[in-house]
N, CA, C and O atoms as CSV, one atom per row, in Angstrom:
chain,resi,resn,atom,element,x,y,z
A,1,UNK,N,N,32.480,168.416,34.827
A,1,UNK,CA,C,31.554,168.144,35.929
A,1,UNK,C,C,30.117,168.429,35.514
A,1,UNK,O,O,29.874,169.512,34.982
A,2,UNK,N,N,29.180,167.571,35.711
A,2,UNK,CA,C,27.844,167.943,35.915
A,2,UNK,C,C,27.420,169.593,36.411
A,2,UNK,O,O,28.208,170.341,36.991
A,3,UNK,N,N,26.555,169.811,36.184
A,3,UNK,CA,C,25.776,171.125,36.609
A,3,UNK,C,C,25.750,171.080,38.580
A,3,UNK,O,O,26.053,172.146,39.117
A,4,UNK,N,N,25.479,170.154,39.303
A,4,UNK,CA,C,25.226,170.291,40.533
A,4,UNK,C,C,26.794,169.803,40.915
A,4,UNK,O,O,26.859,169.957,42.134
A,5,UNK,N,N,27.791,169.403,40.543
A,5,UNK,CA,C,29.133,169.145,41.027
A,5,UNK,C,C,30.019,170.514,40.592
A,5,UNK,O,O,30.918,170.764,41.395
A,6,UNK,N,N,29.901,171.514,39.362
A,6,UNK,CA,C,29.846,172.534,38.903
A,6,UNK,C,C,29.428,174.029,40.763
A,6,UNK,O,O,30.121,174.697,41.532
A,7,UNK,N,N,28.280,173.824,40.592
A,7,UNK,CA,C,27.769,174.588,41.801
A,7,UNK,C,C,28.522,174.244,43.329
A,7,UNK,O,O,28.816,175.259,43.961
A,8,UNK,N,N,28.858,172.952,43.975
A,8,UNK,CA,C,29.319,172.534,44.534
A,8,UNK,C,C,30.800,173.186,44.474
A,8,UNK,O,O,31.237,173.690,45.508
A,9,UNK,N,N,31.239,173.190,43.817
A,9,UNK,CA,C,33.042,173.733,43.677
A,9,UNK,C,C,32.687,175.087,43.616
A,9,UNK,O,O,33.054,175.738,44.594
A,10,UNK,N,N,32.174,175.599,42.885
A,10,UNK,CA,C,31.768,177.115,43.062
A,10,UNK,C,C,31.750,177.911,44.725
A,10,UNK,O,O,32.274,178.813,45.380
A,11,UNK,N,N,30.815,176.905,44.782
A,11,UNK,CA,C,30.214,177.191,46.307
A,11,UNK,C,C,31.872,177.243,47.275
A,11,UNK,O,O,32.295,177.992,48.156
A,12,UNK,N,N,32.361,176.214,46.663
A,12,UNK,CA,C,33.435,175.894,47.964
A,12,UNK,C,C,34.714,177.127,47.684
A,12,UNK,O,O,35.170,177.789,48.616
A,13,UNK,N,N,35.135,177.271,46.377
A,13,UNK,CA,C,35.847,178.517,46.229
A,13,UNK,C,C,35.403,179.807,46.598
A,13,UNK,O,O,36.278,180.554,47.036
A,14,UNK,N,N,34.293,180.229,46.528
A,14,UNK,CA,C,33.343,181.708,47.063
A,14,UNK,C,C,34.379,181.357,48.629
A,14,UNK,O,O,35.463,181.827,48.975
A,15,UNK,N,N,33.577,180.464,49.215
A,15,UNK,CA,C,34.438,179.865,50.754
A,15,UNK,C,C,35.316,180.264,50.870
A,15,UNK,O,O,35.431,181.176,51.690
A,16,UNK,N,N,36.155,179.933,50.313
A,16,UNK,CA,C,38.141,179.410,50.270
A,16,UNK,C,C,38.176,180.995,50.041
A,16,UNK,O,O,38.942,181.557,50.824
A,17,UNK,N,N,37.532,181.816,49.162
A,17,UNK,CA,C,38.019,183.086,48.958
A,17,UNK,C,C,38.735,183.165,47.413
A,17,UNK,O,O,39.471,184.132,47.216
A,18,UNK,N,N,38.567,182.283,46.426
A,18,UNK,CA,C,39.250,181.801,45.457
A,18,UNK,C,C,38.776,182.389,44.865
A,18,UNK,O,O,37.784,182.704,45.521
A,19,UNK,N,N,38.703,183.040,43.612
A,19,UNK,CA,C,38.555,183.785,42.163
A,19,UNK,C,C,39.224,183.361,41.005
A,19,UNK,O,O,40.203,183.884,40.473
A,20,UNK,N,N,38.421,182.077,40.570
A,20,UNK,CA,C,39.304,181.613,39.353
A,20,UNK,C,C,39.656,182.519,38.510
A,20,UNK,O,O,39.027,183.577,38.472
A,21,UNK,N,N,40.777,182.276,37.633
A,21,UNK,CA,C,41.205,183.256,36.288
A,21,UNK,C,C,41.523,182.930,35.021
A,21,UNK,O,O,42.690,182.909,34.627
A,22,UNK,N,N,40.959,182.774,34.611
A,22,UNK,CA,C,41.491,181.914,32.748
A,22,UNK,C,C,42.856,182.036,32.589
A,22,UNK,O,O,43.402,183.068,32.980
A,23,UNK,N,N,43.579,181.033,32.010
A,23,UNK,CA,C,44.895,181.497,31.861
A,23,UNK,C,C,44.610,181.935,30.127
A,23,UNK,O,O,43.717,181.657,29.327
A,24,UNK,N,N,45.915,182.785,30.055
A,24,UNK,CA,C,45.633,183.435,28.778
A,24,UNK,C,C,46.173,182.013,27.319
A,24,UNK,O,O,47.179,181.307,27.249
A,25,UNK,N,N,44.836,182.139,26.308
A,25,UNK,CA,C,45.786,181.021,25.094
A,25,UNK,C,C,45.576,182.001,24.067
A,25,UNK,O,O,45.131,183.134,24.249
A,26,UNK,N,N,45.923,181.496,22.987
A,26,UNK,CA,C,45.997,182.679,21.201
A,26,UNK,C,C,46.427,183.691,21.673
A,26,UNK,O,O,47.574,183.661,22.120
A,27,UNK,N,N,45.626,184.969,21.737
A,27,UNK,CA,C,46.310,186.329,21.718
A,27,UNK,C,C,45.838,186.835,23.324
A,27,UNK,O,O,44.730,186.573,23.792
A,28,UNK,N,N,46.698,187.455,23.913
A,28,UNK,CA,C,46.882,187.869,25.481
A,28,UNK,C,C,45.618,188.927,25.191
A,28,UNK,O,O,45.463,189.475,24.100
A,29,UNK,N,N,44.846,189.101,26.208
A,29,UNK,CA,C,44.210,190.512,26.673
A,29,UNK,C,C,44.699,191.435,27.463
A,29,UNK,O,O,44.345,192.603,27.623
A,30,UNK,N,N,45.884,190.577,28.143
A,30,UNK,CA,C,46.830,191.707,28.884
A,30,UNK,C,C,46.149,191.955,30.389
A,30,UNK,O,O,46.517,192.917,31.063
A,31,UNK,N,N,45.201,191.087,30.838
A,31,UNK,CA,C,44.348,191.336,31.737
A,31,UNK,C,C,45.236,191.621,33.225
A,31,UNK,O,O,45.029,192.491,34.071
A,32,UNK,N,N,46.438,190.399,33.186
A,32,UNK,CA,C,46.960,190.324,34.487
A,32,UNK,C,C,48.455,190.833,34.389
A,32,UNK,O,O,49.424,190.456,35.048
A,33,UNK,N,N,48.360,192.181,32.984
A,33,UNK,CA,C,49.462,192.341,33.326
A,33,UNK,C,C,50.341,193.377,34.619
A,33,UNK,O,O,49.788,194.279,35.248
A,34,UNK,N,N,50.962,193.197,34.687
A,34,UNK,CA,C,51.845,194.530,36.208
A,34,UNK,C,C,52.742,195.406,35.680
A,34,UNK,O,O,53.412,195.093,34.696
A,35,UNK,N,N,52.828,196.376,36.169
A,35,UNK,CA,C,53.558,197.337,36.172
A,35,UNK,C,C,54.950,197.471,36.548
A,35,UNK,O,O,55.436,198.597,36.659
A,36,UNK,N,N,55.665,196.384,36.765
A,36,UNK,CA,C,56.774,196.184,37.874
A,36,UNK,C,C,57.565,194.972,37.214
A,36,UNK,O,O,56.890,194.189,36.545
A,37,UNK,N,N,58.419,194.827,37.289
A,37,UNK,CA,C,59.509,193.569,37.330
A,37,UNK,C,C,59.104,192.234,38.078
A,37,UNK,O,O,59.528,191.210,37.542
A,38,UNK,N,N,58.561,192.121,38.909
A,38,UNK,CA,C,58.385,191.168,39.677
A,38,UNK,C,C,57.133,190.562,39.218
A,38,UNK,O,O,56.511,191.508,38.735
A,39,UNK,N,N,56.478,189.586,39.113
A,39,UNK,CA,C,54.698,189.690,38.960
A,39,UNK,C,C,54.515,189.244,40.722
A,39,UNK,O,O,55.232,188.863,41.647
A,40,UNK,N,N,53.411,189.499,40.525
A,40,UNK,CA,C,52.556,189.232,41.548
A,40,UNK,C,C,51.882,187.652,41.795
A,40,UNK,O,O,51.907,186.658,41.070
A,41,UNK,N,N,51.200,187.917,43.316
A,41,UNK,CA,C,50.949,186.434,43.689
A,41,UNK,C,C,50.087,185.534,41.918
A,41,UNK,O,O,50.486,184.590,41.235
A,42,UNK,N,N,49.175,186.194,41.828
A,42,UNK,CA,C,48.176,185.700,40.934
A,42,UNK,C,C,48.905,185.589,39.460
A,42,UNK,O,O,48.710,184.659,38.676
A,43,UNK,N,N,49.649,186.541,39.261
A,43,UNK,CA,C,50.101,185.712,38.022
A,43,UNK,C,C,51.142,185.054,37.826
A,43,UNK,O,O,51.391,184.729,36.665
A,44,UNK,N,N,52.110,184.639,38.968
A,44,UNK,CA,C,52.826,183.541,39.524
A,44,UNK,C,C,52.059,182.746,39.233
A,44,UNK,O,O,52.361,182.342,38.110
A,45,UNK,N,N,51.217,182.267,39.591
A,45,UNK,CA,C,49.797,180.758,39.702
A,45,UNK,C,C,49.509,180.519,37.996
A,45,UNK,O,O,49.546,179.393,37.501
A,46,UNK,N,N,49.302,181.406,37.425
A,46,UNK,CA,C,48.728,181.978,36.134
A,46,UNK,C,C,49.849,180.845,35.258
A,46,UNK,O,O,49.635,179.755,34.728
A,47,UNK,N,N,50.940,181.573,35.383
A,47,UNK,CA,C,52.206,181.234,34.612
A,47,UNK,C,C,52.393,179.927,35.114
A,47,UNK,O,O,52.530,179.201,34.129
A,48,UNK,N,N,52.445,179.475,35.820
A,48,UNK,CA,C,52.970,178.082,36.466
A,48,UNK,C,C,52.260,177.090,36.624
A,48,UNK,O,O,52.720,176.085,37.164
A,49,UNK,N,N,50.722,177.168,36.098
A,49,UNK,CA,C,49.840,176.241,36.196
A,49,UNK,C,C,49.540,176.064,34.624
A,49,UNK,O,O,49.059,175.077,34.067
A,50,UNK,N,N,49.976,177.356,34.028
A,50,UNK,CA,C,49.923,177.041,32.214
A,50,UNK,C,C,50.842,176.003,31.706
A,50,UNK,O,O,50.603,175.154,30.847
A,51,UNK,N,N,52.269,176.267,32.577
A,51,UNK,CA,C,53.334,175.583,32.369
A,51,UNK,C,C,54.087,175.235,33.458
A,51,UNK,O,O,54.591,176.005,34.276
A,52,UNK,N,N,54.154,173.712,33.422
A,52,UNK,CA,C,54.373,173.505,34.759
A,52,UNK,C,C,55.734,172.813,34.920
A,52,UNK,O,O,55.991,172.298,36.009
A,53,UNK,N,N,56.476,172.771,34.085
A,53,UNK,CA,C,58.290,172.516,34.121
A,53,UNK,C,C,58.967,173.803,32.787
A,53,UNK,O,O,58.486,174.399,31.824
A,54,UNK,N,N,60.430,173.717,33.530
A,54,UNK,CA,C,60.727,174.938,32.451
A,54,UNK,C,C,60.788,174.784,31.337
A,54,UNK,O,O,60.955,173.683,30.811
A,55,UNK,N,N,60.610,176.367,30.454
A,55,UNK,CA,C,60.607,175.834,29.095
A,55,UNK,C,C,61.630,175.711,27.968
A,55,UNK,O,O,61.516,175.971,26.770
A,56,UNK,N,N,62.565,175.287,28.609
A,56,UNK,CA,C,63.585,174.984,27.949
A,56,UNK,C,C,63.965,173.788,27.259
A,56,UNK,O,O,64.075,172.742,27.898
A,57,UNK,N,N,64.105,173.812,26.446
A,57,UNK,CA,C,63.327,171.897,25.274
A,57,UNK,C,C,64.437,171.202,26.143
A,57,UNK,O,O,65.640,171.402,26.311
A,58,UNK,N,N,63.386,170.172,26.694
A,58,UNK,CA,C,64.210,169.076,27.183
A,58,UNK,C,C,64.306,168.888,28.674
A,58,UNK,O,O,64.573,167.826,29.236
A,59,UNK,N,N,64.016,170.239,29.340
A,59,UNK,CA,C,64.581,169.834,30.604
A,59,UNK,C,C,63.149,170.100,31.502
A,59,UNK,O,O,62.159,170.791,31.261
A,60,UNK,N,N,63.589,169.047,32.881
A,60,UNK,CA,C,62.458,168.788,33.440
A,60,UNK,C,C,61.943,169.364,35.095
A,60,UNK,O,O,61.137,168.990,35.947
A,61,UNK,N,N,62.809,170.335,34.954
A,61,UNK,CA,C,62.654,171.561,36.200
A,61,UNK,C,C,61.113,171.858,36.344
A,61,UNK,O,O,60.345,172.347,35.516
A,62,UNK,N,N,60.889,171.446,37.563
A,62,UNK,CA,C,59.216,171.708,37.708
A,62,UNK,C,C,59.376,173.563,37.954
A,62,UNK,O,O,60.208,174.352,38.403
A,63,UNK,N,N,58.260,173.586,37.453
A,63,UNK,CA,C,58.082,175.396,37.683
A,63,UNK,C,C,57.715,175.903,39.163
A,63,UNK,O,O,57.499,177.082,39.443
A,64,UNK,N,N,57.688,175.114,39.826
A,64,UNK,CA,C,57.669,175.922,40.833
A,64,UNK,C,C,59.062,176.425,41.861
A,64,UNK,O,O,59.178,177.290,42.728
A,65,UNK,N,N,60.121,175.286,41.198
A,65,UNK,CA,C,61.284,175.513,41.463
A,65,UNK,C,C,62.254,176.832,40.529
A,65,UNK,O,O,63.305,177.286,40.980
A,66,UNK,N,N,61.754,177.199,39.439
A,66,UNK,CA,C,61.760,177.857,37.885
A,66,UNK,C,C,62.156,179.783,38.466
A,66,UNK,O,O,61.918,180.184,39.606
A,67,UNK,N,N,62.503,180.276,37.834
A,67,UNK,CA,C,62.786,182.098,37.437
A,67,UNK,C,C,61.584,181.881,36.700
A,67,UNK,O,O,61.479,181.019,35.827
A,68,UNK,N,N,60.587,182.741,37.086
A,68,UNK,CA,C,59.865,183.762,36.083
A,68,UNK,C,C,60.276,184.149,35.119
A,68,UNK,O,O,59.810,185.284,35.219
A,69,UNK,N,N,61.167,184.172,33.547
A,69,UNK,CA,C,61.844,184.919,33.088
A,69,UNK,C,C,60.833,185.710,31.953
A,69,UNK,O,O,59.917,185.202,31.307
A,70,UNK,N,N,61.364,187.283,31.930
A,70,UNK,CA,C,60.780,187.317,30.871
A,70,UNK,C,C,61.196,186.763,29.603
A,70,UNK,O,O,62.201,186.054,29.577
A,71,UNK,N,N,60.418,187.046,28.344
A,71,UNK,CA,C,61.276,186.528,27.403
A,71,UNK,C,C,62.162,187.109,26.697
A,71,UNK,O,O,63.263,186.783,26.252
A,72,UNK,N,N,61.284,188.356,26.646
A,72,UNK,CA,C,61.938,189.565,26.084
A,72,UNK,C,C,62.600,190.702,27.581
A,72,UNK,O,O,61.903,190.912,28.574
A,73,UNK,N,N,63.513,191.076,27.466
A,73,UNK,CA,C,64.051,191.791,28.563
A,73,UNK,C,C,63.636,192.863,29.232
A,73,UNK,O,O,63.990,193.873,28.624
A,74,UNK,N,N,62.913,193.165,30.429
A,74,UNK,CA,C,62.334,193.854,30.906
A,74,UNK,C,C,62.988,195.402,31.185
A,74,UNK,O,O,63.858,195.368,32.055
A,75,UNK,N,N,62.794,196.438,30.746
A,75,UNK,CA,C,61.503,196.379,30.637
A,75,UNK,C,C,60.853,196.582,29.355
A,75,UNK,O,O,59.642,196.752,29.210
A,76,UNK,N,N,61.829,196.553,28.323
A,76,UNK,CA,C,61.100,196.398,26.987
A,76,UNK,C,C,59.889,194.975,27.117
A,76,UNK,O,O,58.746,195.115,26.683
A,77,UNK,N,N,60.227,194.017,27.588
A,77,UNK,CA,C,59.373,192.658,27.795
A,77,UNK,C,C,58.032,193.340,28.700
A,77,UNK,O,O,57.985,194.420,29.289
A,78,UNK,N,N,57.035,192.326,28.569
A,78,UNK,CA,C,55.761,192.575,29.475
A,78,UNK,C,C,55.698,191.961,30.634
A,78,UNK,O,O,55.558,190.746,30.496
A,79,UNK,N,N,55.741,192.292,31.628
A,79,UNK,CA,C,55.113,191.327,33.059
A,79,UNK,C,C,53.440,191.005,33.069
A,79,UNK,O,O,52.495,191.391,33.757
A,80,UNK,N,N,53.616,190.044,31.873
A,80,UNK,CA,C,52.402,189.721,31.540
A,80,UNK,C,C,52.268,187.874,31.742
A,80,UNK,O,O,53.094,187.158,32.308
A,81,UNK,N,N,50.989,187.447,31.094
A,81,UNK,CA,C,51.162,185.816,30.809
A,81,UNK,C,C,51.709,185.928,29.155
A,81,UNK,O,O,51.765,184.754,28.790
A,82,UNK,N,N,52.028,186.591,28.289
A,82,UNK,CA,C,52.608,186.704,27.164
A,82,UNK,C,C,53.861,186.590,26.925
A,82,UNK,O,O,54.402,185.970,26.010
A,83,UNK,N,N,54.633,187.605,28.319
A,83,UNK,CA,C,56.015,187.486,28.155
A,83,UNK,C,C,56.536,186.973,29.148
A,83,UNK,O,O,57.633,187.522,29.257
A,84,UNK,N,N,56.433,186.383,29.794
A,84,UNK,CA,C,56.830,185.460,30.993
A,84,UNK,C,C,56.792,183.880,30.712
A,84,UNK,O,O,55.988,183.210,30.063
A,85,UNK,N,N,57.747,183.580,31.307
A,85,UNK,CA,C,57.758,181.762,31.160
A,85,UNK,C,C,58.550,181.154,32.283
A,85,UNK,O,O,59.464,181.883,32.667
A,86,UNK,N,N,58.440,180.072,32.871
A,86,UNK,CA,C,59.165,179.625,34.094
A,86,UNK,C,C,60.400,178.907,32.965
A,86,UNK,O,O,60.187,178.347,31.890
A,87,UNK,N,N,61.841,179.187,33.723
A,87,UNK,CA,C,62.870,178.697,33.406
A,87,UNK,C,C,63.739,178.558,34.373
A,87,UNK,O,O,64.115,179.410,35.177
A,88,UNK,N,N,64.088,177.321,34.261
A,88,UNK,CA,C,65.536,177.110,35.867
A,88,UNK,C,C,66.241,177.632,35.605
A,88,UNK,O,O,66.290,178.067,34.454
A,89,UNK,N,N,67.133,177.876,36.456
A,89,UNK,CA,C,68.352,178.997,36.762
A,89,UNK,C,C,69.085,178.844,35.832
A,89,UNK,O,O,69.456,179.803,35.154
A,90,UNK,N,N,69.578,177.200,35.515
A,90,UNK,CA,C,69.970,177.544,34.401
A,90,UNK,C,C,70.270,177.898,33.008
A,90,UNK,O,O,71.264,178.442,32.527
A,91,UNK,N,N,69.190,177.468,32.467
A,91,UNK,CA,C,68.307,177.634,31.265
A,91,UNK,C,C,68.218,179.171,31.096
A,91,UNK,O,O,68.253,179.786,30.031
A,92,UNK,N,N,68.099,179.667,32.325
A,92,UNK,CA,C,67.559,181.225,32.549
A,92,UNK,C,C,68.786,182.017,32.142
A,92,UNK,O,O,68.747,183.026,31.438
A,93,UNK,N,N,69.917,181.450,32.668
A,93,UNK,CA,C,71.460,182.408,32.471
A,93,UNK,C,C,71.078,181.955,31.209
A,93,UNK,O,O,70.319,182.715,30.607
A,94,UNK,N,N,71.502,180.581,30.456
A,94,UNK,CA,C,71.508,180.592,29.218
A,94,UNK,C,C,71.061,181.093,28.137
A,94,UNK,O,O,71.833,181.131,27.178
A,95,UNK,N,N,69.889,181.540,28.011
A,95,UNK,CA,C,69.129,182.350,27.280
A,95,UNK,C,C,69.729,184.238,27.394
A,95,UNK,O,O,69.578,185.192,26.631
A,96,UNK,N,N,70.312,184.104,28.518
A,96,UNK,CA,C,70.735,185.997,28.573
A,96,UNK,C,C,72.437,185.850,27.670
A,96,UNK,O,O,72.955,186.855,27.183
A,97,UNK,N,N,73.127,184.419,27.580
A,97,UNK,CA,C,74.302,184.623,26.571
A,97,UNK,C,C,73.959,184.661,25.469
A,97,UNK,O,O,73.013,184.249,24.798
A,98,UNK,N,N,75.309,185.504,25.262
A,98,UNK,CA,C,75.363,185.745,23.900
A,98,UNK,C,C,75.340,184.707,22.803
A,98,UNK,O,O,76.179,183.806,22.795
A,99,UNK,N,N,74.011,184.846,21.487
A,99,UNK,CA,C,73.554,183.412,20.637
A,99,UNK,C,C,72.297,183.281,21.072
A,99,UNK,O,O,71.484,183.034,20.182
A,100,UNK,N,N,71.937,183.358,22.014
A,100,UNK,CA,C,70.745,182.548,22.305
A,100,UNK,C,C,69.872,184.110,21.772
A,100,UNK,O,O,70.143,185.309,21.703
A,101,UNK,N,N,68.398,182.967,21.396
A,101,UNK,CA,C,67.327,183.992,21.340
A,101,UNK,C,C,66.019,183.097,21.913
A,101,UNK,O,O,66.093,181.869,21.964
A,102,UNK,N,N,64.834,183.818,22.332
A,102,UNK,CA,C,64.025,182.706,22.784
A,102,UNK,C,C,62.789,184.253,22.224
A,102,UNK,O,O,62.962,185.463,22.371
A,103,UNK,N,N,62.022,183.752,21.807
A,103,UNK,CA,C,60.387,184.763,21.420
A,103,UNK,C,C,59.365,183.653,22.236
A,103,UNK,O,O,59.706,182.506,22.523
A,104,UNK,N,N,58.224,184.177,22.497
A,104,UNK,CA,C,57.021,184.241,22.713
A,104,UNK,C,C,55.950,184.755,22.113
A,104,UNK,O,O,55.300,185.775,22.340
A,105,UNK,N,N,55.832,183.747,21.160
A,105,UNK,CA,C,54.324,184.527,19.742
A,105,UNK,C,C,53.078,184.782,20.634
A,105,UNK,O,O,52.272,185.700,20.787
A,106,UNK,N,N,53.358,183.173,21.308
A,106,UNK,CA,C,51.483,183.422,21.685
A,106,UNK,C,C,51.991,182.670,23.177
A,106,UNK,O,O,52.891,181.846,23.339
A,107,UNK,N,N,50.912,183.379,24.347
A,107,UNK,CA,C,51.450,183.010,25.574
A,107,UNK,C,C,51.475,181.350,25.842
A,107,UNK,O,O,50.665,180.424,25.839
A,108,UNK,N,N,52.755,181.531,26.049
A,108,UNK,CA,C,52.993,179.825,26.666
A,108,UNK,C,C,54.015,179.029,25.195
A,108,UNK,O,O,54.623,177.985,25.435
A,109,UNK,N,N,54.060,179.435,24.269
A,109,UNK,CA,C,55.072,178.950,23.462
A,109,UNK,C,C,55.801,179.710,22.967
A,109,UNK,O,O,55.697,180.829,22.466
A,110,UNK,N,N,56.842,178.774,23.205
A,110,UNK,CA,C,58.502,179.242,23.193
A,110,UNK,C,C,58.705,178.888,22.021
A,110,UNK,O,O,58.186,177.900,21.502
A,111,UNK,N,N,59.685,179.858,21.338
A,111,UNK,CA,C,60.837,179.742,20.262
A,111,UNK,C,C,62.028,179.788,20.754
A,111,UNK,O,O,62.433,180.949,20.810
A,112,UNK,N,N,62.863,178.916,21.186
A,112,UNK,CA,C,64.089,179.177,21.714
A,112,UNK,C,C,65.430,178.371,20.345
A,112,UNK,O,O,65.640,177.271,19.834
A,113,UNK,N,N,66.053,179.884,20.283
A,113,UNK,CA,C,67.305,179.581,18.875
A,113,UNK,C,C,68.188,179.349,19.462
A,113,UNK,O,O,68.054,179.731,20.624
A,114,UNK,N,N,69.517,178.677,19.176
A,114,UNK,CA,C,70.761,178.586,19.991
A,114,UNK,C,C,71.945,179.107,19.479
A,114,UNK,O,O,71.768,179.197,18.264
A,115,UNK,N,N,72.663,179.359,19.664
A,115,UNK,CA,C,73.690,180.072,18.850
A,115,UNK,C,C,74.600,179.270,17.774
A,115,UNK,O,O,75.600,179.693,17.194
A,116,UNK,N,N,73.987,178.001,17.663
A,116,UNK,CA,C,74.292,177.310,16.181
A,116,UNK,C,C,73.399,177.510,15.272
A,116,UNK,O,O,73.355,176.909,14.198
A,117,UNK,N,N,72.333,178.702,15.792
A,117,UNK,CA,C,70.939,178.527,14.471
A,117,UNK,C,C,70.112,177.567,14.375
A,117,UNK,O,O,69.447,177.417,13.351
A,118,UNK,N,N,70.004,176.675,15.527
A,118,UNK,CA,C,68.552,175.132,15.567
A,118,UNK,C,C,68.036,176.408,16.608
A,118,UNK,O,O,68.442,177.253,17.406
A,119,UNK,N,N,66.761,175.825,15.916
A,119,UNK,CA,C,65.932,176.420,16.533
A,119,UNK,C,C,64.571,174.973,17.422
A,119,UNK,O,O,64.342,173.947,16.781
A,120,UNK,N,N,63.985,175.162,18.626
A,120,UNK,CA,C,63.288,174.745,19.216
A,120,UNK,C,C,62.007,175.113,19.576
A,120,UNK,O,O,61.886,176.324,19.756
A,121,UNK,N,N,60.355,174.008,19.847
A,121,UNK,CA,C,59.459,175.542,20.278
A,121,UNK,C,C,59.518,174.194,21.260
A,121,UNK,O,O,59.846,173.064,20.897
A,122,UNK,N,N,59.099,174.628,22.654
A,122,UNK,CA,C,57.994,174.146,23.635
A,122,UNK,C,C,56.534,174.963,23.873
A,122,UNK,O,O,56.081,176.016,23.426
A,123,UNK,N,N,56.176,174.234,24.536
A,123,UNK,CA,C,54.294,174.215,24.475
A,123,UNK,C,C,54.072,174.287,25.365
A,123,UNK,O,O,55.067,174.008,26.035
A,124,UNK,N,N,53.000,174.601,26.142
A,124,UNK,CA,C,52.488,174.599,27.521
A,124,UNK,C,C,51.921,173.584,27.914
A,124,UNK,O,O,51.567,172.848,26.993
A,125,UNK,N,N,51.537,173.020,29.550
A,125,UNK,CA,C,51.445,171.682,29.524
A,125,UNK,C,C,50.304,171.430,29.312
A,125,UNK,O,O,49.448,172.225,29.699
A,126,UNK,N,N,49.988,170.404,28.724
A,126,UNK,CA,C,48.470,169.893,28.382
A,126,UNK,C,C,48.031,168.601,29.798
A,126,UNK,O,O,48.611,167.655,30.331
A,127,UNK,N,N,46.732,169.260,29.925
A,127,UNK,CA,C,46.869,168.793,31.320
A,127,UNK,C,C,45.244,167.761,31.343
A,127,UNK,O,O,44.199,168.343,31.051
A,128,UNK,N,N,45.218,166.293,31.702
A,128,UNK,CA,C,44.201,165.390,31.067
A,128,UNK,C,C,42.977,166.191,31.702
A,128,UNK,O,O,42.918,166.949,32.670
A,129,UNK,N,N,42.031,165.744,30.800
A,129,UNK,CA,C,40.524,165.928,31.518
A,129,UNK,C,C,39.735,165.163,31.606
A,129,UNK,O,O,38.670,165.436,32.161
């Protein structure tokens, strides 16, 4: 946006009560992470607007229908945008059997292994501008 269409949206979020938030890319700052199992409203939005179907290669579960999962098991895992990823229910059991492994290097991409040893990454969604 231009500089005066820029101010205009500004203006209207101050309004709305909105506080944009960067979503996290490369290495996390850990800004929105929680203390708790659950995340919270804001980094629900965070996670689900980075990635917006689950990340399980292939399947096309929009995230808002998705488990939060961590990747790594909580509470060794972070309730962060690092260790969190939307996954449908069932994707979500799948990853807790036995074989499966799934990492999170950098927030929003997945390494998910299967218990034949192929390994998969997904990406976060790239969204036009």
């Amino acid at each position: 946006p231009d500089p005066q269409q820029a101010a205009q949206l500004l203006a209207l979020l101050r309004r709305l009560g909105v506080t944009p938030a960067p979503i996290a890319t490369g290495v996390c700052d850990h800004r929105h992470q929680e203390d708790r199992y659950t995340p919270g409203r804001t980094l629900r939005h965070l996670i689900r607007a980075r990635t917006a179907r689950c990340t399980a290669p292939g399947c096309g579960a929009q995230a808002r229908h998705c488990d939060l999962d961590h990747s790594v098991s909580y509470p060794a895992g972070r309730t962060c945008e690092c260790g969190m990823g939307p996954a449908c229910r069932r994707h979500h059991r799948c990853k807790q059997a036995p074989g499966w492994h799934l990492t999170q290097p950098q927030p929003g991409i997945m390494h998910w292994t299967t218990p034949s040893g192929r390994t998969y990454t997904t990406r976060p969604t790239v969204y036009e501008t």
